[in-house]
C-alpha positions as CSV (number, residue, x, y, z in Angstrom):
1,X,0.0,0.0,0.0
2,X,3.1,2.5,0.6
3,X,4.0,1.7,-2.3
4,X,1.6,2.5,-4.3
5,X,1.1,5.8,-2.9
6,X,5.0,6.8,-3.6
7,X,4.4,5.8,-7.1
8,X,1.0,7.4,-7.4
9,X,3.1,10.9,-5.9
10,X,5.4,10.6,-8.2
11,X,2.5,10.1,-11.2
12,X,1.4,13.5,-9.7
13,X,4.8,15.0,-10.0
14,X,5.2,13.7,-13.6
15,X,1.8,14.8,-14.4
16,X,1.9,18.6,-12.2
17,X,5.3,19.5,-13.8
18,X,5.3,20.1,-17.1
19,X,2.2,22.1,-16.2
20,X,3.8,24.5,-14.1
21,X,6.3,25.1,-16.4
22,X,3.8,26.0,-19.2
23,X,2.4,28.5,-16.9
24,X,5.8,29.8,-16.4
25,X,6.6,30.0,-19.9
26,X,3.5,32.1,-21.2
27,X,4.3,34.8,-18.1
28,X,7.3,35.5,-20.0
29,X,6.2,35.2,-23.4
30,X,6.5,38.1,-25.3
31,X,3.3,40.9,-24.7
32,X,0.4,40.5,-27.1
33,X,0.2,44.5,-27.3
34,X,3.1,46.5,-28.8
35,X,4.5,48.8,-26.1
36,X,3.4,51.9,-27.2
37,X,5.8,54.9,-29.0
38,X,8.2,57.0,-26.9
39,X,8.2,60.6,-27.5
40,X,11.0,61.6,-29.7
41,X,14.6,62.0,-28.4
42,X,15.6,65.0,-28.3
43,X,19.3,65.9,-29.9
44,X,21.9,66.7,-27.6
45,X,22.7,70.4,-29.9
46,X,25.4,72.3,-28.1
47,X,24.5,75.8,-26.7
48,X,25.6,77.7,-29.4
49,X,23.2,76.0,-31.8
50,X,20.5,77.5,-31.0
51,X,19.8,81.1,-31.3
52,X,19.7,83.8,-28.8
53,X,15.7,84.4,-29.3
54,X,15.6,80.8,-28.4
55,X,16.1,81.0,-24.8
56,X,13.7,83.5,-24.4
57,X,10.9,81.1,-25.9
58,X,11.8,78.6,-24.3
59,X,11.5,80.8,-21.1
60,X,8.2,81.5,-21.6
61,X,7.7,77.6,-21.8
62,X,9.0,77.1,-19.2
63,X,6.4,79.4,-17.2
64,X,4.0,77.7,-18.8
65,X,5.8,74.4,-17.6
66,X,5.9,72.9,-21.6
67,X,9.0,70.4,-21.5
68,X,10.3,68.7,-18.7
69,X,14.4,69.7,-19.6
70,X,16.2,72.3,-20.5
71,X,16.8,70.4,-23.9
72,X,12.6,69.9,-24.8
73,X,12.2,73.6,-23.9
74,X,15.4,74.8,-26.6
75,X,14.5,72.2,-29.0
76,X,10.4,73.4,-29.1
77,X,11.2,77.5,-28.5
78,X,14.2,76.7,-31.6
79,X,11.2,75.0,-33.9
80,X,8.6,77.5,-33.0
81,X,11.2,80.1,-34.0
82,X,12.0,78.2,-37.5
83,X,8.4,78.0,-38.2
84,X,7.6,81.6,-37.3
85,X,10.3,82.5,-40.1
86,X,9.1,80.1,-42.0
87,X,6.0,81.4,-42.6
88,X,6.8,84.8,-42.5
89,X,5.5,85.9,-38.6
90,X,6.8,86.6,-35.8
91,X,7.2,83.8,-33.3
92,X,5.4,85.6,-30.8
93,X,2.4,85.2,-32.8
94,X,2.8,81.5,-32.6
95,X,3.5,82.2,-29.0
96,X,-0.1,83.7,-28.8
97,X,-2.0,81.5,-31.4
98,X,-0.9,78.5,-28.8
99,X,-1.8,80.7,-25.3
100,X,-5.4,81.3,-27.3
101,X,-6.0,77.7,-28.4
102,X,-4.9,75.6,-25.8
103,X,-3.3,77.6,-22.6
104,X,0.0,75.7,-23.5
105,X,-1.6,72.3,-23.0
106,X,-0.4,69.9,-25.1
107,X,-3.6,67.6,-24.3
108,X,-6.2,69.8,-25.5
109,X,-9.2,68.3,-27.0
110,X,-12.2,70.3,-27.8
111,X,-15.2,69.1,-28.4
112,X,-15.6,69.7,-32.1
113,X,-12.0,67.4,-32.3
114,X,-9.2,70.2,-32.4
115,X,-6.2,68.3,-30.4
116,X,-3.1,69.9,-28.7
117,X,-1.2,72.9,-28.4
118,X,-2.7,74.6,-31.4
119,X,-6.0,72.7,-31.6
120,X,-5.5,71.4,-35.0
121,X,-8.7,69.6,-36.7
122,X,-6.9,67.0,-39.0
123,X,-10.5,66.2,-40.4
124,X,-10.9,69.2,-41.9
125,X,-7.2,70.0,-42.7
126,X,-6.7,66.8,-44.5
127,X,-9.6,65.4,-44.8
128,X,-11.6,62.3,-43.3
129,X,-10.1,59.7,-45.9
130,X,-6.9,60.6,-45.4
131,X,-6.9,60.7,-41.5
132,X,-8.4,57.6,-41.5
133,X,-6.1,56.1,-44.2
134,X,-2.5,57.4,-42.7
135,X,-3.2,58.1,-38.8
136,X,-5.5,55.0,-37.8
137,X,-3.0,53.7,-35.8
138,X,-1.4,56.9,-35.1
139,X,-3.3,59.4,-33.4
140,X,-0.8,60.9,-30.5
141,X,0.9,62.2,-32.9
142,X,-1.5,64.9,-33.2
143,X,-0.6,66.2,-29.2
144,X,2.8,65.7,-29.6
145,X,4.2,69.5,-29.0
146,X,6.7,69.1,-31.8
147,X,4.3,67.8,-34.8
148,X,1.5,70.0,-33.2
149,X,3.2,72.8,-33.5
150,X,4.9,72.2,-37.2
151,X,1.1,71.2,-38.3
152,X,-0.7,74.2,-37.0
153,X,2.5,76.7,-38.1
154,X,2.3,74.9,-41.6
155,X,-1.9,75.7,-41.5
156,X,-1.5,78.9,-40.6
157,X,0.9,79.7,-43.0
158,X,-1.3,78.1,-45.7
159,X,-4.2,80.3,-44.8
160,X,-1.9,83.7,-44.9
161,X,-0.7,82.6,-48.3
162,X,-4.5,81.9,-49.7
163,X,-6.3,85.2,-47.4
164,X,-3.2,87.6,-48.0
165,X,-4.0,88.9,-44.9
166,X,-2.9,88.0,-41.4
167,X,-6.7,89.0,-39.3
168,X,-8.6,86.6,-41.9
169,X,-6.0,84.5,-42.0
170,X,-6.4,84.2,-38.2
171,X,-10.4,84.0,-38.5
172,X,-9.8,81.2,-40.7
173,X,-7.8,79.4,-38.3
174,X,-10.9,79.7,-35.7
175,X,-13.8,79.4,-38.3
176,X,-12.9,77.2,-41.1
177,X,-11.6,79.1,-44.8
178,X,-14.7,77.7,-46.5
179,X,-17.5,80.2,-43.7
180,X,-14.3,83.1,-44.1
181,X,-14.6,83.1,-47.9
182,X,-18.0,82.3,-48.3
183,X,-18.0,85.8,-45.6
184,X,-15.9,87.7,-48.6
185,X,-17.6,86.8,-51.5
186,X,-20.9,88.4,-49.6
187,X,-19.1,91.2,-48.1
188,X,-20.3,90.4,-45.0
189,X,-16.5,89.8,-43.1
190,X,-16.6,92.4,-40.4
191,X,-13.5,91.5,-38.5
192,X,-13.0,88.4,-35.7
193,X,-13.2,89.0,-32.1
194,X,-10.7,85.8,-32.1
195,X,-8.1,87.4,-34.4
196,X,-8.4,90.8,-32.4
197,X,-7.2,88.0,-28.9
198,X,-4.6,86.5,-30.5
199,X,-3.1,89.7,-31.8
200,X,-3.7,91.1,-28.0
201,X,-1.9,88.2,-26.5
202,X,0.9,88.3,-29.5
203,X,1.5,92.2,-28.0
204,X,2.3,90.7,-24.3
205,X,4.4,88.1,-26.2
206,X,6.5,90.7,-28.7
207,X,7.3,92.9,-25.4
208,X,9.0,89.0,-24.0
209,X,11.2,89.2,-27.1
């Protein structure tokens, strides 16, 4: 009778095992769930890369606590001058446009689906096809500070270019070019309270610089 209960343990054992170590093996099997994508790295420039106007950008960042080092705050207030050259303004319009739209939060979302630090609408920017063809997957990308801020720069410079003229320009950001030019074909465009905020705000910025 001892016997057969050592053998029947050891059937157990023989039986328990391999179990066990199947349970092990799937706890350390690679996640089903890619982890998801870092935030860029930013490039170690050295000082004297980046221009004097720079730092003062990037001290108004940091008021506004956008960037967590000394590098994310040069590397955005060094883009956010680029752009503002760019496109022909001054970057303490950009400065403003941002204060405006979000408050310098990069997780903005309104409820009509502008994202970010300028409240971009990728619907109507590039359409509902495209967004859904090239940024299924991809989505963050619209709040990250860096691609926010190139988008929204590269919309607004777009609508300068097609208005010639920086207040509709700036009403078309807010409105949509389509209501604007529908507005100036019926002569009934009488100015935007928005644009007349930003350019406010754009004065407090210019005095920074």
């Amino acid at each position: 009778m001892k016997q057969l209960k050592v053998q029947f343990t050891m059937l157990l054992v023989f039986l328990v095992m391999p179990l066990i170590s199947m349970k092990d093996a799937n706890l350390s099997a690679d996640p089903l769930l890619p982890i998801p994508v870092s935030p860029p790295t930013f490039q170690a420039f050295p000082m004297d890369h980046y221009d004097d106007l720079t730092f003062r950008i990037a001290e108004v960042l940091a008021e506004r606590k956008l960037g967590s080092s000394q590098q994310e705050l040069l590397d955005l207030g060094q883009l956010i001058l680029e752009k503002s050259v760019e496109i022909d303004v001054p970057p303490s319009l950009l400065l403003a446009l941002i204060d405006v739209e979000s408050t310098f939060n990069p997780c903005a979302r309104s409820g009509k689906g502008a994202k970010g630090l300028m409240q971009v609408m990728p619907n109507r920017i590039l359409g509902v096809e495209e967004v859904a063809d090239q940024f299924a997957f991809s989505q963050h990308l619209f709040y990250d500070p860096h691609w926010n801020i190139q988008f929204g720069a590269d919309y607004l410079g777009y609508l300068i270019e097609r208005f010639g003229d920086l207040d509709v320009a700036l009403a078309a950001y807010n409105q949509g070019p389509t209501r604007v030019a529908s507005k100036l074909r019926r002569r009934t465009f009488r100015g935007s309270r928005y644009a007349r905020r930003v350019l406010a705000k754009e004065k407090i910025y210019t005095s920074r610089m």
